[in-house]
C-alpha positions in Angstrom: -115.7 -57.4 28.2 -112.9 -59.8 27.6 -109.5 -59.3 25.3 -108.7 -60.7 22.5 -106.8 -63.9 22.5 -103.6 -63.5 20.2 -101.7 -65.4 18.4 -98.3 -63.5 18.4 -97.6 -59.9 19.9 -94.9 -58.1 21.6 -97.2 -56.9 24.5 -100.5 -59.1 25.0 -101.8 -56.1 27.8 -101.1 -52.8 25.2 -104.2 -50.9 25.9 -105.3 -48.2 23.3 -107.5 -45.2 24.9 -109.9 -43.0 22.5 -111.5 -40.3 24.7 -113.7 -38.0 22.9 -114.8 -34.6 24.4 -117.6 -32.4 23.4 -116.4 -28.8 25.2 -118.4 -25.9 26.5 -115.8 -23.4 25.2 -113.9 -23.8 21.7 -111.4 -21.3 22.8 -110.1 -23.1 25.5 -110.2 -26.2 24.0 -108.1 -24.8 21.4 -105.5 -23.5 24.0 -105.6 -27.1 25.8 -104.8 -28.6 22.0 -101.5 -27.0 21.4 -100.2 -26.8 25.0 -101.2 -30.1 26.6 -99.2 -32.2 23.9 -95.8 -30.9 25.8 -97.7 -31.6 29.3 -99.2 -35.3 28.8 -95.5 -37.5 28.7 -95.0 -35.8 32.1 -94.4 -38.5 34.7 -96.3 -40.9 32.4 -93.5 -43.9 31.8 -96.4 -46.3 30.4 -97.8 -43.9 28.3 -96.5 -45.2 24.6 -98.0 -43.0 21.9 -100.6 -40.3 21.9 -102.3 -37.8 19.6 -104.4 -35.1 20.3 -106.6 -34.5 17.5 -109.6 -32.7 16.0 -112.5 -33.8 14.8 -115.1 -33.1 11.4 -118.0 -34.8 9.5 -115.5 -36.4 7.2 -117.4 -36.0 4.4 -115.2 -33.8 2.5 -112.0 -33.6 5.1 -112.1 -29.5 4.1 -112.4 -26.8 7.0 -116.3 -26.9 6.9 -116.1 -30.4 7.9 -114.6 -29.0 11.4 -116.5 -29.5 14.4 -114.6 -27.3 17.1 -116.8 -29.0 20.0 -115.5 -32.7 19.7 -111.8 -33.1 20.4 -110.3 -36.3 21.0 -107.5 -37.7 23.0 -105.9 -41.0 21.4 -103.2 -42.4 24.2 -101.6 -46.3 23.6 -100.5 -47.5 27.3 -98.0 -50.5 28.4 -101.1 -51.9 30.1 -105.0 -51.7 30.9 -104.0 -50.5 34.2 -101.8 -47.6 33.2 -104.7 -46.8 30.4 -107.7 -46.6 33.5 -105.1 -44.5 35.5 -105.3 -41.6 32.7 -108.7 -40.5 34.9 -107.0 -39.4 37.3 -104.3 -37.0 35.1 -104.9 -33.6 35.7 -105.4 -33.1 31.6 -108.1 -35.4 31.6 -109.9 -34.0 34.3 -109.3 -31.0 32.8 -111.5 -31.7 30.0 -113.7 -34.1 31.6 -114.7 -30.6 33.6 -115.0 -28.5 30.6 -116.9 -30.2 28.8 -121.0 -31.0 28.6 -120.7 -34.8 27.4 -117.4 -37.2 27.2 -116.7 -40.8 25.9 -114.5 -43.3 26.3 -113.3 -46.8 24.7 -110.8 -48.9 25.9 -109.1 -50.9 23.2 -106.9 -54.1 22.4 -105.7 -54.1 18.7 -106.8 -56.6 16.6 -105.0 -55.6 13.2 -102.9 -52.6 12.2 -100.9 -51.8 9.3 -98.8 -49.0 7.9 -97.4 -46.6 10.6 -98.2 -42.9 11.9 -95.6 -40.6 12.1 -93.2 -43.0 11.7 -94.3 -45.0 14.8 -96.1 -48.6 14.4 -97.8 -47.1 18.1 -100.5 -50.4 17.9 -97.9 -52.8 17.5 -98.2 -56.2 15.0 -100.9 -58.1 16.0 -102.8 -60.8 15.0 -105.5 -62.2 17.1 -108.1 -64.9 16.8 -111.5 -64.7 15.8 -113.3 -61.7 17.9 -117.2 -61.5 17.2 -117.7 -58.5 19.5 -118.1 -54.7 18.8 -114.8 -52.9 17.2 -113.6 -49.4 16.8 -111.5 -48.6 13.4 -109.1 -45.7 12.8 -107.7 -45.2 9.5 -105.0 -42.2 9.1 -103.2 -41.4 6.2 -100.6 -38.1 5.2 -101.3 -37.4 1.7 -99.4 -36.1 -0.7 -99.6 -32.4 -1.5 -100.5 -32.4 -5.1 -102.5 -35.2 -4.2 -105.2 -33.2 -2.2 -107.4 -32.4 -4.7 -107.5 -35.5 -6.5 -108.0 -36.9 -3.2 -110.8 -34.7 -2.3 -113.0 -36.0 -5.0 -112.8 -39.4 -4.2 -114.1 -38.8 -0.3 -117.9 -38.1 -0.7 -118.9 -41.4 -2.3 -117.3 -43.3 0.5 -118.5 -41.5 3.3 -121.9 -42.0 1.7 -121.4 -45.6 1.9 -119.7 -45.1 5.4 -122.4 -43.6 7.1 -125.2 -45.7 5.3 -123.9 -49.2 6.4 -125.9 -50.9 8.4 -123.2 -52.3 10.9 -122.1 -48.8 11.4 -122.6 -47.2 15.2 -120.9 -44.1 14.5 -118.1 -42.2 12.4 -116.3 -39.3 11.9 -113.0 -37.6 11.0 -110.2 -36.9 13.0 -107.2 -34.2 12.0 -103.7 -33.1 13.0 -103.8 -30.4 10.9 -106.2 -28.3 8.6 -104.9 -30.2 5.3 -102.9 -33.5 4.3 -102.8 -35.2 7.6 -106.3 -36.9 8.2 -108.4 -39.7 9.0 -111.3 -41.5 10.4 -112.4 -42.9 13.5 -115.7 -45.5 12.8 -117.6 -47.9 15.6 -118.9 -51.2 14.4 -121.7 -53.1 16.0 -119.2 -56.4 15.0 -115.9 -57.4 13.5 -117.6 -58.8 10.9 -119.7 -55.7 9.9 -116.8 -53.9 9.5 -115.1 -56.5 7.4 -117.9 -56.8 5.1 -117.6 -52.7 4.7 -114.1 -53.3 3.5 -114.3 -56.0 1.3 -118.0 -55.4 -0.3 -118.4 -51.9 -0.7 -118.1 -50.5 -4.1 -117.0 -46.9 -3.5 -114.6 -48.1 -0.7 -112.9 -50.5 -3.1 -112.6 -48.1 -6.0 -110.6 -45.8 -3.4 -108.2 -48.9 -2.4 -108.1 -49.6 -5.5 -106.8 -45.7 -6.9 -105.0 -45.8 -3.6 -102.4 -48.4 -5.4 -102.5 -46.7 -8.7 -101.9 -43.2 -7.9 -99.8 -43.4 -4.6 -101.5 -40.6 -2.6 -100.3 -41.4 0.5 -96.8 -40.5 1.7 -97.5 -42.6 4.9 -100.9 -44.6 6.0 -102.7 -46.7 8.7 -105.3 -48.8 8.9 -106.5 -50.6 12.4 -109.1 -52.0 13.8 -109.4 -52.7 17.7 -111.9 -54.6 20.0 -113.6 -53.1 22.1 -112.9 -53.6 25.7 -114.2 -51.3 27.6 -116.5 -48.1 27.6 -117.6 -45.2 30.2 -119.8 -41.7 28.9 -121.7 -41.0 26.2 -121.6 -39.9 22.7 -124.6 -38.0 21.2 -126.6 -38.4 24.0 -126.5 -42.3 24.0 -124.4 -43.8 26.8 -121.8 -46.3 25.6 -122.8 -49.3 28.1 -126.3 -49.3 26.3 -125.0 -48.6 22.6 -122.7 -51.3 22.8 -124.6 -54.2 24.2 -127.5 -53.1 22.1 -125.3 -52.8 19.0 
């Protein structure tokens, strides 16, 4: 699959990697979570950004929306080469051998705005028209005394997430129990996802509280084209869910 064409960005070849494990053993996934963060900048000069994150439903972003067998592996790379090169790091393998299924998406940025931890790590893009399948993340650190309120608002839009008909898959990504949160959502095209955004009741009520009450200290919202895929997720491999999507 071909790249997006841009119109203006700093680096044309920034490659964005989302690899998604499913373990065998929660424990030492766990112990791979909080050590390998100081091990993956090791020797890796392309390597721009990286998260390593958990994963839930996202229909409530509480603790019971945890799923301790899906972990993923966000990693932003100078180039496509670089991103491919990741297979061979001994933390990937790592997990690729611990774990009973894995996925992975290559991805050029088509949009992104607001920043993460400070960082803008997908760059400014803007890139033509792209009809082709698209991966969205959307993060956001929200406000303490925001939580509840924030809570309540969550249900109705996953709801609408997980019934749209563009949809492929979804589900919510963490850096920590509470406040830091988000989702990670696969499109069949950019336009499904677009018409999500912009159509969707309970998704514009939220944008539109989002504005009101300030919730967020910080937020992102970005949407990539797919490039790329090798695994499977749920039992589907990618190469078949994509050009069937």
């Amino acid at each position: 699959m071909s790249r997006p064409e841009y119109l203006t960005v700093s680096n044309s070849e920034l490659t964005i990697r989302v690899d998604i494990f499913t373990v065998t053993n929660i424990l030492v996934a766990l112990l791979r979570i909080a050590f390998d963060r100081f091990r993956i900048k090791k020797n890796n000069s392309d390597l721009v950004f990286f998260r390593l994150l958990g994963t839930g439903t996202g229909r409530t972003f509480t603790s019971k929306d945890a799923n301790y067998k899906r972990w993923v592996i966000l990693t932003v790379w100078n180039n496509q080469h670089a991103a491919s090169a990741f297979n061979d790091h001994k933390i990937f393998k790592h997990w690729q051998a611990r774990s009973a299924e894995f996925a992975t998406y290559y991805l050029a940025a088509l949009s992104s705005k607001g920043s993460w931890a400070g960082k803008q790590p997908f760059g400014n893009p803007t890139a033509h028209r792209w009809d082709g399948p698209v991966l969205s993340i959307t993060r956001a650190r929200i406000k303490f005394r925001m939580w509840r309120r924030f809570q309540k608002e969550v249900p109705p839009v996953s709801n609408s997430l997980h019934s749209s008909s563009g949809m492929m898959t979804a589900f919510g990504i963490g850096e920590a129990p509470i406040g830091l949160q988000g989702t990670v959502s696969v499109w069949k095209s950019n336009k499904a996802l677009t018409q999500f955004a912009q159509r969707e009741h309970a998704h514009r009520v939220v944008i539109t509280k989002t504005h009101e009450l300030n919730w967020y200290s910080e937020e992102l919202f970005a949407r990539f084209a797919i490039i790329a895929t090798h695994g499977s997720l749920d039992g589907v491999p990618l190469a078949n869910a994509i050009a069937t999507g």
